[in-house]
N, C-alpha and C positions, 0 to 999 in steps of 0.2 A: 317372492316376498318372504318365505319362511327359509330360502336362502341366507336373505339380509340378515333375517330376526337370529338366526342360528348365527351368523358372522359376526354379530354384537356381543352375542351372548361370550362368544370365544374368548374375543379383546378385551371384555371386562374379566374374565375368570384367569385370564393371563396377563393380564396386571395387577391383579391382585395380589395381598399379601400372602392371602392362603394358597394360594397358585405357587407363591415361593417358598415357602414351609414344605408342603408338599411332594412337589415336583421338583425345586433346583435339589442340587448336591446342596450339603453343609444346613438346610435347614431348620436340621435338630439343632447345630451348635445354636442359632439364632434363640428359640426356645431355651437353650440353658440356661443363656446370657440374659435375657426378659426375668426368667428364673430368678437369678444371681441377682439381677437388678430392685425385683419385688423383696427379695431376701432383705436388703441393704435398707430397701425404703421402710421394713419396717423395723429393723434397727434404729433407725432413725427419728422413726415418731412415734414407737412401743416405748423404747429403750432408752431413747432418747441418748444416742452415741455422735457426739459431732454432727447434730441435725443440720448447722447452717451451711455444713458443707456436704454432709453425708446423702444429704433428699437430693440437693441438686447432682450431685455426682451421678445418683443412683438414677433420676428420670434423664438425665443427659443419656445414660447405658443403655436403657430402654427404650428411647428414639434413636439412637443411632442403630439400636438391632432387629428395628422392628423388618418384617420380610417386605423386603419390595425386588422386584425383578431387575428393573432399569436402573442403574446406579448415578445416573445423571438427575433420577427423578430423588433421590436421597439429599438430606437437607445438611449431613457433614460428607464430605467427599473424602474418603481415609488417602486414595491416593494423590489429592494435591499436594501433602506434605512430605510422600518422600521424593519430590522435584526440589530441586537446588532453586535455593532463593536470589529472586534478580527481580529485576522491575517487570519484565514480562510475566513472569509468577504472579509478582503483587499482584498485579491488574485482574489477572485470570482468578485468584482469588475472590476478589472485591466486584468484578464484572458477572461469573458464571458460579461463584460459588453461594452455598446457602449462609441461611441465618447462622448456624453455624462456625461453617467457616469461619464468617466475620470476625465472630465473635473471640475463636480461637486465635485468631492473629495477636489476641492481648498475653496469652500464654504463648506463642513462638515469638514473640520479640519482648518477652520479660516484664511485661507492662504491669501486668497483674499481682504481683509476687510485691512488686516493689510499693506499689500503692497500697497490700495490704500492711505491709511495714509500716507505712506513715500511719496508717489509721491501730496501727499496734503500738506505735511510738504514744499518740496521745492517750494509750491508755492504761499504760506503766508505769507506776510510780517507779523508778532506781531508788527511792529512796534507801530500802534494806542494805542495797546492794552498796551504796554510797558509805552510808555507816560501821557496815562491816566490809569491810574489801578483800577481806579472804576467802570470800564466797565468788571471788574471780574463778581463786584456783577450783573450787570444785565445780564451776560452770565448763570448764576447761576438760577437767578432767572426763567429765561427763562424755565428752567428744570422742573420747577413745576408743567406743566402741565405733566408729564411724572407720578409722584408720584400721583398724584389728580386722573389722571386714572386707575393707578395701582389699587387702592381703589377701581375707580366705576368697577371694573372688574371683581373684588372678591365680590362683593356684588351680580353680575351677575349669581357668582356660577363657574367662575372658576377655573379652579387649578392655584398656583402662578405660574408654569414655563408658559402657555398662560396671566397671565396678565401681567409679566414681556418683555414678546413676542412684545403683541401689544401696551404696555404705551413706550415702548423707540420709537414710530413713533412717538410720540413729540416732539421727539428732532431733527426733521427734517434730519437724516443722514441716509444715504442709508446704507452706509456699517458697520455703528456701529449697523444698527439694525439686518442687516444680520448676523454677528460678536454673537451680543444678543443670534438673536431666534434659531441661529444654534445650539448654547451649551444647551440655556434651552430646547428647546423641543427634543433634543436627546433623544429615549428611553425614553420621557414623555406619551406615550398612548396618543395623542392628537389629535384630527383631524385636528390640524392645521400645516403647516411649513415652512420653512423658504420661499421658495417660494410665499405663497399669503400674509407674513408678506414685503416679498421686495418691492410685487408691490404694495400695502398698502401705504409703505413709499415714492415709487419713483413719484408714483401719485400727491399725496400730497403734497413733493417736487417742482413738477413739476408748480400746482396751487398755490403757492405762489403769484403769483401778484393776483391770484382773491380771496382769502383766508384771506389776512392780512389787505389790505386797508379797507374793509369797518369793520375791529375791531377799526382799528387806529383813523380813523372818529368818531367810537362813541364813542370811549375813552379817546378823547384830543377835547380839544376848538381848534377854527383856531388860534387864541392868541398864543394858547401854541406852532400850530406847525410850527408859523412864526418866533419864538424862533431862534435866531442864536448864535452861538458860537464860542469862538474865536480859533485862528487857534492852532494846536495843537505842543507841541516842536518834533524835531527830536531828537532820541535816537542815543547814541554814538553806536558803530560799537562792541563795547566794552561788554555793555550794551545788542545787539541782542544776540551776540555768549553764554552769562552766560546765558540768558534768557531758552532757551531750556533743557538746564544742570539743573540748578533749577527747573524747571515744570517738569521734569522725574523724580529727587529725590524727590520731596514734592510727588506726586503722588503714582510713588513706594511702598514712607512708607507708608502711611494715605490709598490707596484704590489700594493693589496691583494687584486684577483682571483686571483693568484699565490699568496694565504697559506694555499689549502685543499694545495697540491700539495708549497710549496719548506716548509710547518711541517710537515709529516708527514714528507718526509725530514729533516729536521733532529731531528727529535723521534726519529725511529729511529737519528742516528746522537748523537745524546744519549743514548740507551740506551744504547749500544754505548760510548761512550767515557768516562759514568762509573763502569765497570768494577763497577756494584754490584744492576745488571740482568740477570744471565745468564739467568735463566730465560725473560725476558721476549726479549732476542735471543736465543733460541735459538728459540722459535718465529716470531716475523717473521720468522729467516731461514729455516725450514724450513719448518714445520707450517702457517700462515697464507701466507707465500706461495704455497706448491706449492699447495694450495687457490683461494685467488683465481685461480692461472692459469690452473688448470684451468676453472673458473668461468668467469674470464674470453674465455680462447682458444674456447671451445664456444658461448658464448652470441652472440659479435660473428661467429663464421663460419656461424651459422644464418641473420647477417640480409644474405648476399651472396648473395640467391636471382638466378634466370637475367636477371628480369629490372631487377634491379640494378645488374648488374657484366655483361653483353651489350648495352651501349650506349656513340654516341658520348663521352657522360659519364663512363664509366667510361677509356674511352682518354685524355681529358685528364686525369684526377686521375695516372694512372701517369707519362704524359708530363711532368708541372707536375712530381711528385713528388720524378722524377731530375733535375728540372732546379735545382730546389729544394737538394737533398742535394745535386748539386754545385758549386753557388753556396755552400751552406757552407762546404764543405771549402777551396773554392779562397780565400775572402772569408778562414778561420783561416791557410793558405799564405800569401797575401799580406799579413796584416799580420806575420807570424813571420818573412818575409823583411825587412820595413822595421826591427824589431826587433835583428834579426841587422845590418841594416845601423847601425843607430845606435849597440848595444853595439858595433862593431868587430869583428865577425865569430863571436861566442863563444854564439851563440843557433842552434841547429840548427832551421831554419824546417820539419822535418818535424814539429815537434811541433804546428801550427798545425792541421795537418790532424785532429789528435785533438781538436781544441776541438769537434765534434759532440757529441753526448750518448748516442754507441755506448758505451756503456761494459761490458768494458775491451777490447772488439774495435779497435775502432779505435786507442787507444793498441801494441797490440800491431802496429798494421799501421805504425803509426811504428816501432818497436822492429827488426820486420823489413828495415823498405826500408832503414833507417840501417845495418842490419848489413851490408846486397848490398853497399853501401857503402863499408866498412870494419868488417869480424868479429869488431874488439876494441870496434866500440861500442856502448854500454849507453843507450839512451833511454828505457825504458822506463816508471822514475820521472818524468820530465822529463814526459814524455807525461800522465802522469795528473795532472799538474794541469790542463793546460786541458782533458782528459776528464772530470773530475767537474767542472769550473766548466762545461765544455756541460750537464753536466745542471743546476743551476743557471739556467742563461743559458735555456733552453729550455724553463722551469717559468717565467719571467720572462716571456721575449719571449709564450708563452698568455695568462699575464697582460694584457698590454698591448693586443694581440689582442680581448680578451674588453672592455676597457676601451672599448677605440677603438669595436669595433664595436656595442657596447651604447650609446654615448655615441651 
């Protein structure tokens, strides 16, 4: 009898989680990672940094790290995704794999990314962007950092689909990079995945306000960024509706890998602006996004287990990352100051810094610094044009990305 009772006792204290802390190898990293995870969640709802994506990311990290011995009794399986995808996989997915899994399957076949675009499409005004349309070029420009890293990445000894991975965290988008490094690093041999490339991006996202003011400081005179501008025209009704129809054909032709990402937000802000959709944007913007995030945020922080994101690998994506995101900002500054120099002064070059595709965080961090500035001024429209032409530019530059490196 105390045979038995001793034989119970066994199988439960080696099933257990603290059985796996303990006793396996690597069950410190487990602890760091839970660590890392608690770190982010109160980021998230101290801080409040990209909470609707930052909580979920962060308790997705902490379920998948939690200690368990049997790897089949775990609810994301890290190793089903690096099997080549075919219909036996699906199955083995969707038949043996957890909630989880499932749920990631919307992130390994692009599902995610692209739905949060429709629910980003209805909730962009282009207007700015429509009225002034030189705010293209500095959406554009913004991008630069994306290609400058690409470069330092491969010089690092790379393979392109990881420098392709971690240069598009320049462009400040969460889901265009998930979108990115889902397809390159499929069946790339990489140590790296979509997982520590999101929280990469969402971080960095998230640090925006402490990220871009002190480039804008030492890239503009106070001169430049008391700069005001005058107000901008209202675009016809007319003018919104063609606007989306044309940015889906120009794209299309010229960079069709881009047409799964930049026709879904256009199609959502085609809802939205021929005013005969409500029902339809009222759930993109609510009911289907809040969904997808959640989805989303939970599924890609299951797959930043210890031994993911506790390696040299993991230190250069974050490193490349911020080097990335500030190669942007500075690449939208510099060409907003040549701007400003060729109109004759009447371009406030802080709006370059908003050509990222933070949207509408970053236009407001122009808005700000032009105020410390001078408190009577208003950039905050000025800004979101080359804020929504970064998102744009940065559903483009993937594109090109995807082109290049597939070619």
């Amino acid at each position: 009898m105390l045979n038995i009772l001793l034989d119970i006792l066994r199988g439960l204290w080696e099933t257990s989680g603290l059985y796996g802390l303990i006793v396996t190898d690597g069950g410190w990293k487990q602890l760091v990672m839970i660590g890392v995870a608690f770190f982010f969640m109160y980021l998230a709802i101290v801080w409040e940094f990209e909470p609707l994506l930052l909580l979920p990311i962060s308790f997705g990290m902490f379920l998948s790290n939690l200690p368990v011995v049997n790897i089949e009794d775990m609810i994301f399986h890290a190793s089903y995704w690096n099997e080549p995808q075919s219909v036996e996989w699906l199955w083995k997915v969707l038949h043996d794999g957890g909630l989880l899994d499932k749920l990631y399957l919307g992130v390994k076949l692009q599902i995610y990314p692209c739905l949060i675009f429709l629910g980003i499409g209805t909730m962009t005004d282009f207007g700015p962007l429509i009225a002034n349309p030189k705010s293209f070029l500095l959406g554009a420009a913004a991008q630069g950092g994306i290609f400058f890293t690409f470069l330092m990445a491969s010089v690092l000894g790379m393979s392109a689909a990881e420098c392709g991975s971690i240069a598009i965290i320049g462009g400040a988008d969460g889901p265009t990079s998930i979108y990115v490094s889902s397809k390159l690093l499929d069946g790339a041999n990489s140590t790296l995945n979509t997982g520590t490339i999101a929280l990469a991006a969402y971080t960095y996202m998230a640090l925006v306000p402490v990220i871009q003011p002190p480039l804008m400081r030492l890239m503009t005179t106070k001169k430049e960024r008391a700069i005001k501008m005058p107000q901008l025209r209202t675009p016809s009704k007319t003018e919104k509706i063609i606007f989306p129809i044309i940015v889906t054909l120009v794209v299309a032709l010229l960079v069709p890998s881009a047409g799964s990402l930049v026709g879904m937000l256009m199609f959502g802000n085609l809802l939205k602006e021929s005013g005969v959709c409500a029902r339809l944007v009222d759930t993109a913007q609510n009911a289907l996004m809040n969904i997808v995030t959640i989805f989303l945020g939970i599924s890609v922080g299951a797959t930043t287990t210890a031994d993911n994101v506790l390696n040299l690998e993991f230190g250069k994506v974050m490193l490349l990352g911020v080097i990335a995101f500030a190669l942007g900002t500075m690449c939208g500054l510099f060409l907003a100051k040549i701007m400003n120099w060729i109109s004759g002064g009447k371009i406030n070059p802080l709006i370059g810094s908003a050509g990222v595709s933070a949207v509408p965080m970053a236009a407001r961090i122009s808005q700000k610094e032009g105020a410390k500035a001078d408190p009577t001024n208003f950039l905050l429209m000025h800004a979101m044009g080359p804020n929504v032409a970064g998102v744009i530019g940065s559903a483009v530059a993937a594109g090109v990305l995807l082109s290049v490196i597939a070619y």
